[in-house]
mmCIF file of the N, C-alpha and C atoms, coordinates in Angstrom:
data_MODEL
# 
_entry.id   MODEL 
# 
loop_
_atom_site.group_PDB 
_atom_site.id 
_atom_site.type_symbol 
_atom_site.label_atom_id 
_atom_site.label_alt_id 
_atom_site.label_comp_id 
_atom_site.label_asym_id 
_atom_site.label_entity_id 
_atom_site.label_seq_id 
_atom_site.pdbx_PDB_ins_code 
_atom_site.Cartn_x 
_atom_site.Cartn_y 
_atom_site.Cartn_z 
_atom_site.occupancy 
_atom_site.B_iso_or_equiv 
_atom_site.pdbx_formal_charge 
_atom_site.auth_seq_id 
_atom_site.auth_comp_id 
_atom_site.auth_asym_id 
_atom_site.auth_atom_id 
_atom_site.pdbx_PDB_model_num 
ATOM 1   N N  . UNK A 1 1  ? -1.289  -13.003 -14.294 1.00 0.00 ? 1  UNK A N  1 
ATOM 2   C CA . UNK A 1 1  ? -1.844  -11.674 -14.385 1.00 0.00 ? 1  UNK A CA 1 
ATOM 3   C C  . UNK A 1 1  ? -2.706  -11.535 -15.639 1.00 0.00 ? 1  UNK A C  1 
ATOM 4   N N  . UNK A 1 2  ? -1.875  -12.032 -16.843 1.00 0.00 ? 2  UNK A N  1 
ATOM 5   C CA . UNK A 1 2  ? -2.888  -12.337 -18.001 1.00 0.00 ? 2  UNK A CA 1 
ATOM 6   C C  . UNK A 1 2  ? -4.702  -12.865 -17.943 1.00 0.00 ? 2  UNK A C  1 
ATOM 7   N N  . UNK A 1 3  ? -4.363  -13.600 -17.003 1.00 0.00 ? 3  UNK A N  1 
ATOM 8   C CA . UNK A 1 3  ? -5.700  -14.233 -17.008 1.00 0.00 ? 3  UNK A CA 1 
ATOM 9   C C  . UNK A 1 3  ? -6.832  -13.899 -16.342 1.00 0.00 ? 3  UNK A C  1 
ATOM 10  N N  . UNK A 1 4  ? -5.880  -12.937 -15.211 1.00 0.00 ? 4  UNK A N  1 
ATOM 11  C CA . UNK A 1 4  ? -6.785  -11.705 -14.053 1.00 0.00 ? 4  UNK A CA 1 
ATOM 12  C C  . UNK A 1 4  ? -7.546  -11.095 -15.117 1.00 0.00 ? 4  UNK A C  1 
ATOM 13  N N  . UNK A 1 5  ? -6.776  -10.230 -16.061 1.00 0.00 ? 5  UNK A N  1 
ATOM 14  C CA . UNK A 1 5  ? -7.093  -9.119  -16.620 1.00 0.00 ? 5  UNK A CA 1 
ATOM 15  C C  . UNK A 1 5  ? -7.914  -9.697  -18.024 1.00 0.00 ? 5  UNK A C  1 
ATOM 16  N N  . UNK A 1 6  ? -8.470  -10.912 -18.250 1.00 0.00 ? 6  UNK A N  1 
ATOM 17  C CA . UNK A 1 6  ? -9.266  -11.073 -19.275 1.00 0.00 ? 6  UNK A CA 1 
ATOM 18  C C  . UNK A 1 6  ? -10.227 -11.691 -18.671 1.00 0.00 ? 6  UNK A C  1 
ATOM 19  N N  . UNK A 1 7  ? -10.572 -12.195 -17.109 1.00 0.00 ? 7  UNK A N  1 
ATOM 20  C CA . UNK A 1 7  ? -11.597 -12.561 -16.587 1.00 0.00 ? 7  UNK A CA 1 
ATOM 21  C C  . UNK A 1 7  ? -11.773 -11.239 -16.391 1.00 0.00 ? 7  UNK A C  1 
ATOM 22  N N  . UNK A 1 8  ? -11.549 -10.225 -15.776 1.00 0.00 ? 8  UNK A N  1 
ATOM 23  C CA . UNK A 1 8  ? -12.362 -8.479  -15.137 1.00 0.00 ? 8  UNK A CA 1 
ATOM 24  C C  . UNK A 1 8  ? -12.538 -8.450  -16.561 1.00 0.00 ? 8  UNK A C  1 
ATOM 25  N N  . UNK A 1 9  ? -11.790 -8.281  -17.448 1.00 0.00 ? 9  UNK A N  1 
ATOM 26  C CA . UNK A 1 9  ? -13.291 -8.053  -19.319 1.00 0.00 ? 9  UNK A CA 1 
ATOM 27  C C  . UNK A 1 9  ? -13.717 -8.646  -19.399 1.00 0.00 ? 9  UNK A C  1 
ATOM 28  N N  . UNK A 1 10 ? -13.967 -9.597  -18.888 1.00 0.00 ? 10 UNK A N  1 
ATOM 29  C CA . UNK A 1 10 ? -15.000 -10.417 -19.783 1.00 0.00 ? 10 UNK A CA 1 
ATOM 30  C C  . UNK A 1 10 ? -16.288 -10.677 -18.276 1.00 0.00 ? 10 UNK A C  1 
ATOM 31  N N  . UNK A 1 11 ? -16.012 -9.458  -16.975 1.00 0.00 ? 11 UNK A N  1 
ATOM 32  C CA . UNK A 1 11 ? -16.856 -9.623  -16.199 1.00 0.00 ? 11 UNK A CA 1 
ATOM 33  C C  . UNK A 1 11 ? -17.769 -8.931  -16.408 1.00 0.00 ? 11 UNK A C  1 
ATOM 34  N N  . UNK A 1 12 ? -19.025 -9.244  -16.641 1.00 0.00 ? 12 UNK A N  1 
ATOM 35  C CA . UNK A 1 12 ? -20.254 -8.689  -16.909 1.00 0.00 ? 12 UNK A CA 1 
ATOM 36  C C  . UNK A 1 12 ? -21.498 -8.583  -15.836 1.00 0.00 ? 12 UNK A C  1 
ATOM 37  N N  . UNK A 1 13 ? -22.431 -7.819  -15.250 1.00 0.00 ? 13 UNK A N  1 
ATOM 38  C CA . UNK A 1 13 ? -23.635 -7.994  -14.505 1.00 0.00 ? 13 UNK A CA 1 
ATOM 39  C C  . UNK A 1 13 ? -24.386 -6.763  -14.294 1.00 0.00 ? 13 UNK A C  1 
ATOM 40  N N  . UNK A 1 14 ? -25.462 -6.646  -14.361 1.00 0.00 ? 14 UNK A N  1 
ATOM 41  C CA . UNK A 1 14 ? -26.747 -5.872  -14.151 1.00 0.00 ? 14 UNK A CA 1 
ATOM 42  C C  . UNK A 1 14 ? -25.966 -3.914  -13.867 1.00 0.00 ? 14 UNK A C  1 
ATOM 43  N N  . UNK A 1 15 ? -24.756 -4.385  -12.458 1.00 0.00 ? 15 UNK A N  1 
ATOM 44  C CA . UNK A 1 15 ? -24.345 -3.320  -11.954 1.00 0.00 ? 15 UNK A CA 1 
ATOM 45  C C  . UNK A 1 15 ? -22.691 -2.452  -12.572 1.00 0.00 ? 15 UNK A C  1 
ATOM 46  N N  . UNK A 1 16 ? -22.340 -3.803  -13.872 1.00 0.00 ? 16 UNK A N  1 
ATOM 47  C CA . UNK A 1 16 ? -20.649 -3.140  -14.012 1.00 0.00 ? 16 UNK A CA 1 
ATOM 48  C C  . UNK A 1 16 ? -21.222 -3.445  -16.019 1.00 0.00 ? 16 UNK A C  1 
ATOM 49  N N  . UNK A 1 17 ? -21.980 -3.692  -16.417 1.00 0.00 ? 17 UNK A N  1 
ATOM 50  C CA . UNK A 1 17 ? -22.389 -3.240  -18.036 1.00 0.00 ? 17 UNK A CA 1 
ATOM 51  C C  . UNK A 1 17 ? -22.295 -2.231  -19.016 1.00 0.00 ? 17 UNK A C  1 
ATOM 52  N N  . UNK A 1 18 ? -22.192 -1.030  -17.635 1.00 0.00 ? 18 UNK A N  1 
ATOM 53  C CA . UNK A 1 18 ? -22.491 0.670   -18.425 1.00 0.00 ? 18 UNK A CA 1 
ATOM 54  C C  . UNK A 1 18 ? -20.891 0.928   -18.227 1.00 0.00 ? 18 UNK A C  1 
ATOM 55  N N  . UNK A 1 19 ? -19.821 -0.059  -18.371 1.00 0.00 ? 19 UNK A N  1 
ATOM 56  C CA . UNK A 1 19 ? -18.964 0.394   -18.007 1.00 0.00 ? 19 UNK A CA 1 
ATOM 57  C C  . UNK A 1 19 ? -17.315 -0.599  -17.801 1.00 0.00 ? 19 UNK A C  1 
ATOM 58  N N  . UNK A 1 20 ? -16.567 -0.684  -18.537 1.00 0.00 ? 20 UNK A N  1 
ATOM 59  C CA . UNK A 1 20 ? -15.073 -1.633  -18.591 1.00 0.00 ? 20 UNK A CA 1 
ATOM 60  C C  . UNK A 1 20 ? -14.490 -1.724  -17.461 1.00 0.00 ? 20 UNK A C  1 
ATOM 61  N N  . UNK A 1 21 ? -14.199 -2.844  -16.849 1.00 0.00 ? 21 UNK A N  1 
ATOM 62  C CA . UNK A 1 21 ? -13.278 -3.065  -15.809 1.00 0.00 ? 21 UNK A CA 1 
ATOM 63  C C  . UNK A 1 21 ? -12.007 -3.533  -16.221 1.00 0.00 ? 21 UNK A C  1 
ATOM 64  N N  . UNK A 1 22 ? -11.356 -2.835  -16.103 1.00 0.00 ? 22 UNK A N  1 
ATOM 65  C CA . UNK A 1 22 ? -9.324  -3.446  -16.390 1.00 0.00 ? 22 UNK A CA 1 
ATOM 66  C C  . UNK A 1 22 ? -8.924  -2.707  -15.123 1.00 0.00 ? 22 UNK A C  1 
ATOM 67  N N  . UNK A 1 23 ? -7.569  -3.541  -15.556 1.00 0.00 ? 23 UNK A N  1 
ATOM 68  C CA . UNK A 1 23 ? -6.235  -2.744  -14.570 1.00 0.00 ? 23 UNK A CA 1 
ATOM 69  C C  . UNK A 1 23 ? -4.624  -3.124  -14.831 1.00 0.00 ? 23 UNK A C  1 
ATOM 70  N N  . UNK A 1 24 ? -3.889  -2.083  -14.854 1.00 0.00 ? 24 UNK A N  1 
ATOM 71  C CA . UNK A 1 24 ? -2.866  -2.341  -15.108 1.00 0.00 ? 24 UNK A CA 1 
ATOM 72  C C  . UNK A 1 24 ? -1.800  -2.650  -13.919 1.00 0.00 ? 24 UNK A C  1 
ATOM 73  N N  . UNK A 1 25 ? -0.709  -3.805  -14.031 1.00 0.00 ? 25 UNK A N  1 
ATOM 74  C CA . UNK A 1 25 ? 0.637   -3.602  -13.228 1.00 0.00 ? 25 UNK A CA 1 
ATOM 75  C C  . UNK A 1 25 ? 1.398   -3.409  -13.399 1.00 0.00 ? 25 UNK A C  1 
ATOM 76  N N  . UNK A 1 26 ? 2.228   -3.644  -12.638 1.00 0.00 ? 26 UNK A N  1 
ATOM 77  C CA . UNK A 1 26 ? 3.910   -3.443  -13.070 1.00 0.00 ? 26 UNK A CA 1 
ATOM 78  C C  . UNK A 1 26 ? 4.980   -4.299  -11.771 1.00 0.00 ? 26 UNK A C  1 
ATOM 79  N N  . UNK A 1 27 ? 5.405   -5.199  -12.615 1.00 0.00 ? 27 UNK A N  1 
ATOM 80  C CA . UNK A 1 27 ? 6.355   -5.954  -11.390 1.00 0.00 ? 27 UNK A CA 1 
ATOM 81  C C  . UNK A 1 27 ? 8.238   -5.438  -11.752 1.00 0.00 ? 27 UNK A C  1 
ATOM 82  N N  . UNK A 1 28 ? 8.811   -5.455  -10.786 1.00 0.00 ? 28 UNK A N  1 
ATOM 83  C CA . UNK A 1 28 ? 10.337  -4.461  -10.362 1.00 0.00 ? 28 UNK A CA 1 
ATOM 84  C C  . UNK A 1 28 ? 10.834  -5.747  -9.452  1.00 0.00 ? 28 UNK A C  1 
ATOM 85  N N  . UNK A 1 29 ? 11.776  -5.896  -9.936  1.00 0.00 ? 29 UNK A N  1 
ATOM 86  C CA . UNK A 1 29 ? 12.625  -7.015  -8.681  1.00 0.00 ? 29 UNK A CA 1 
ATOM 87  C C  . UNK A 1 29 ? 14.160  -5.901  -8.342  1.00 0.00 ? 29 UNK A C  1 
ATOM 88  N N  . UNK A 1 30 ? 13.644  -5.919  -7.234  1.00 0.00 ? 30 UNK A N  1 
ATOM 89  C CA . UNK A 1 30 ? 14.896  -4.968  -6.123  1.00 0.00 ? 30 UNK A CA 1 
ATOM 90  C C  . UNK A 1 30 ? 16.080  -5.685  -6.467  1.00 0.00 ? 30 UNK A C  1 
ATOM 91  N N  . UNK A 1 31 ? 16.631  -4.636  -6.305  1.00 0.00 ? 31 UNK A N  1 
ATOM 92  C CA . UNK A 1 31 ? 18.362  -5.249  -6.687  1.00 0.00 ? 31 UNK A CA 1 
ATOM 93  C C  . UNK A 1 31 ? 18.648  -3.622  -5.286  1.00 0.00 ? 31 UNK A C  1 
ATOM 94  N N  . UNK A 1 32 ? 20.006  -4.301  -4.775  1.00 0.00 ? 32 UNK A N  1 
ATOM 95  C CA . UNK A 1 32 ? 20.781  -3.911  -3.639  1.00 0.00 ? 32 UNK A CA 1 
ATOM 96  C C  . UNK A 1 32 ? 20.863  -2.662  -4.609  1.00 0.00 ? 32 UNK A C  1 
ATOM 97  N N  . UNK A 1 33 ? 21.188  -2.013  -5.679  1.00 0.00 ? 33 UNK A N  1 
ATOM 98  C CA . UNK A 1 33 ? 21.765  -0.738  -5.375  1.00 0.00 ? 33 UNK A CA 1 
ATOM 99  C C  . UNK A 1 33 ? 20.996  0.333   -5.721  1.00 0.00 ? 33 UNK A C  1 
ATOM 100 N N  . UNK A 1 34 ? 19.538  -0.471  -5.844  1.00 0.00 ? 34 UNK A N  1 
ATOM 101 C CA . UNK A 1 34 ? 18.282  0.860   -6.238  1.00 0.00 ? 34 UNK A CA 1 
ATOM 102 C C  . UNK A 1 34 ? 17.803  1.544   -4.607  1.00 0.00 ? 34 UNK A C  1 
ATOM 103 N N  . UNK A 1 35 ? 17.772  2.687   -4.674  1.00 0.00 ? 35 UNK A N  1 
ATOM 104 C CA . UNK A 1 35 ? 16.984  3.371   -3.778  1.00 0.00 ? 35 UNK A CA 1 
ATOM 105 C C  . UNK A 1 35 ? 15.302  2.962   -3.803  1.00 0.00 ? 35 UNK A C  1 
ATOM 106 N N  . UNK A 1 36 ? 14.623  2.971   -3.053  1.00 0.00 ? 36 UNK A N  1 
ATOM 107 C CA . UNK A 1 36 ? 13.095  2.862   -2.997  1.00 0.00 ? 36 UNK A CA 1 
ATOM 108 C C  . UNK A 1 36 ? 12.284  3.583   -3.787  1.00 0.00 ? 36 UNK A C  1 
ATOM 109 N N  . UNK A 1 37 ? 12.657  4.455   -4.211  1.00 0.00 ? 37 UNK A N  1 
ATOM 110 C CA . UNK A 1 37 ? 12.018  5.342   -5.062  1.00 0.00 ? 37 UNK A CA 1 
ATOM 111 C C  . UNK A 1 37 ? 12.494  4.970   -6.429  1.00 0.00 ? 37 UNK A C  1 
ATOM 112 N N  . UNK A 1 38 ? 13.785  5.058   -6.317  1.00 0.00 ? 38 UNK A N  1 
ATOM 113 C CA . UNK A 1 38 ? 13.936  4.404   -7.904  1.00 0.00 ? 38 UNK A CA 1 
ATOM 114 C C  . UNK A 1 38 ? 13.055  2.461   -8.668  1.00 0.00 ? 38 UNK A C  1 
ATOM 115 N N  . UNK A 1 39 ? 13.370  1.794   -6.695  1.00 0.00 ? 39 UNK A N  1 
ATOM 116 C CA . UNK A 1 39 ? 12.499  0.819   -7.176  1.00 0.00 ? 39 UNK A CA 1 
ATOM 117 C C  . UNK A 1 39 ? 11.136  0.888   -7.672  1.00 0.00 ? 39 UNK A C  1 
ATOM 118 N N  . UNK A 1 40 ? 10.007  1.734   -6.850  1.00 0.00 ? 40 UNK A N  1 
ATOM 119 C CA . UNK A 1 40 ? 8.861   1.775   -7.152  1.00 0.00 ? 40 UNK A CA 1 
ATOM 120 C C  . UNK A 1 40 ? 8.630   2.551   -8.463  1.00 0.00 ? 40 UNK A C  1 
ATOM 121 N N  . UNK A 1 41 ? 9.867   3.826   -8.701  1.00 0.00 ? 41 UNK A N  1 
ATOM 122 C CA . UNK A 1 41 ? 9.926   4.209   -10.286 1.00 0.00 ? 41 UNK A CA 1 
ATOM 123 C C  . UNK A 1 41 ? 9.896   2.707   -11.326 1.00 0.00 ? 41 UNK A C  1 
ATOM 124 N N  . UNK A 1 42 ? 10.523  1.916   -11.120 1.00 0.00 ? 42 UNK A N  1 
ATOM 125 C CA . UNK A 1 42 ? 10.642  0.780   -11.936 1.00 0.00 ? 42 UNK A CA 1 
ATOM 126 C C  . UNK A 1 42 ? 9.516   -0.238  -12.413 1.00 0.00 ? 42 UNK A C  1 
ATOM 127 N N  . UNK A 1 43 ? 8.807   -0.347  -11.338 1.00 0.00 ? 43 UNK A N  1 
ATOM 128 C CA . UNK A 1 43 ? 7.402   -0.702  -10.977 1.00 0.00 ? 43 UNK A CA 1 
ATOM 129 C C  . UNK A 1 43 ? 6.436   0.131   -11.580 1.00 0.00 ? 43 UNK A C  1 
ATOM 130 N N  . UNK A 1 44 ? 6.392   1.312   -12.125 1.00 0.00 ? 44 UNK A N  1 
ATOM 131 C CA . UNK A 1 44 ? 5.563   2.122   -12.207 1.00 0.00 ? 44 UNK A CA 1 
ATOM 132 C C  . UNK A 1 44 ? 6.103   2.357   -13.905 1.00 0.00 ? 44 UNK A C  1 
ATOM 133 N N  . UNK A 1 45 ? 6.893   2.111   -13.958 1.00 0.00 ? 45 UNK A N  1 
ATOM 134 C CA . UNK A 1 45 ? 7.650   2.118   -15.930 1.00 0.00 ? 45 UNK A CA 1 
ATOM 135 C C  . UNK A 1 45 ? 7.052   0.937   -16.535 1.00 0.00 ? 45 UNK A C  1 
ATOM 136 N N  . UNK A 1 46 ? 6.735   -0.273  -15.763 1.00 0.00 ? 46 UNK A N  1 
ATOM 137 C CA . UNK A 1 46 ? 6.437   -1.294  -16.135 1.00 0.00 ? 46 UNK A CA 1 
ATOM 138 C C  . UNK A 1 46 ? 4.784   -1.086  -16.517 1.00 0.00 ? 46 UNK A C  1 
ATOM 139 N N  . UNK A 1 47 ? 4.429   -0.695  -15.315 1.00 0.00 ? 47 UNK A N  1 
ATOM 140 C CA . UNK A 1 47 ? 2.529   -0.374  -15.181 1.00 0.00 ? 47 UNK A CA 1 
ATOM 141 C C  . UNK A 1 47 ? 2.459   0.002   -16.574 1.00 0.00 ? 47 UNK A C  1 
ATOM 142 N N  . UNK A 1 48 ? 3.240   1.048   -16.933 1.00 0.00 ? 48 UNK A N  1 
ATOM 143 C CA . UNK A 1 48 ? 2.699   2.084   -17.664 1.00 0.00 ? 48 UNK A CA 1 
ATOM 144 C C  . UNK A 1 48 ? 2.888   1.209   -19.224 1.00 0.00 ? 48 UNK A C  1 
ATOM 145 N N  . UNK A 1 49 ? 3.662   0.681   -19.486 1.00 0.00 ? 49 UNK A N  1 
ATOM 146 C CA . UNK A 1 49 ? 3.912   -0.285  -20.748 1.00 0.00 ? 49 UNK A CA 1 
ATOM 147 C C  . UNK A 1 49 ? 2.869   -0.970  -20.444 1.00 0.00 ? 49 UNK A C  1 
ATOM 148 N N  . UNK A 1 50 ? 2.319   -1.713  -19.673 1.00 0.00 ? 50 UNK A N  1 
ATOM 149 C CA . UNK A 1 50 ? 1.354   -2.608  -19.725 1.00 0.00 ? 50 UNK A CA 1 
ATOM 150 C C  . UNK A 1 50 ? -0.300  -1.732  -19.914 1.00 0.00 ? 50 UNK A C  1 
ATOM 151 N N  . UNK A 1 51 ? -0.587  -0.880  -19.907 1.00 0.00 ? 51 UNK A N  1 
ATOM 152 C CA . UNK A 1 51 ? -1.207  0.099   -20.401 1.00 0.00 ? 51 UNK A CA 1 
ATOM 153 C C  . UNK A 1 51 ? -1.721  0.410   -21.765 1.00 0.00 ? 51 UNK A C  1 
ATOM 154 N N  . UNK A 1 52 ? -0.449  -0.179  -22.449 1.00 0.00 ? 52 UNK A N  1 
ATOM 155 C CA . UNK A 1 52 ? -0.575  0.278   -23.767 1.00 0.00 ? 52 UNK A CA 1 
ATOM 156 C C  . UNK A 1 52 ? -0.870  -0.906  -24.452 1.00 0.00 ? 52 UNK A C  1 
# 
């Protein structure tokens, strides 16, 4: 993922110049006693640290 996110900066051309391409994730490994929502909450706690 590291290496995703420093090839999109360091992608440059005529049409993406006026402007930064990133993106953030977040990976959650399910465990039996999370609800779906709490999983994708988990997933989404992660995004958000990687953000910063």
């Amino acid at each position: 993922m590291k290496k995703i996110k420093v090839a999109a900066a360091d992608y440059e051309s005529d049409e993406t110049k006026y402007f930064a391409i990133d993106f953030s994730f977040g990976l959650a490994e399910f465990e039996e006693n999370l609800s779906v929502d709490d999983f994708i909450k988990s997933a989404d706690k992660q995004m958000y640290k990687n953000k910063n």
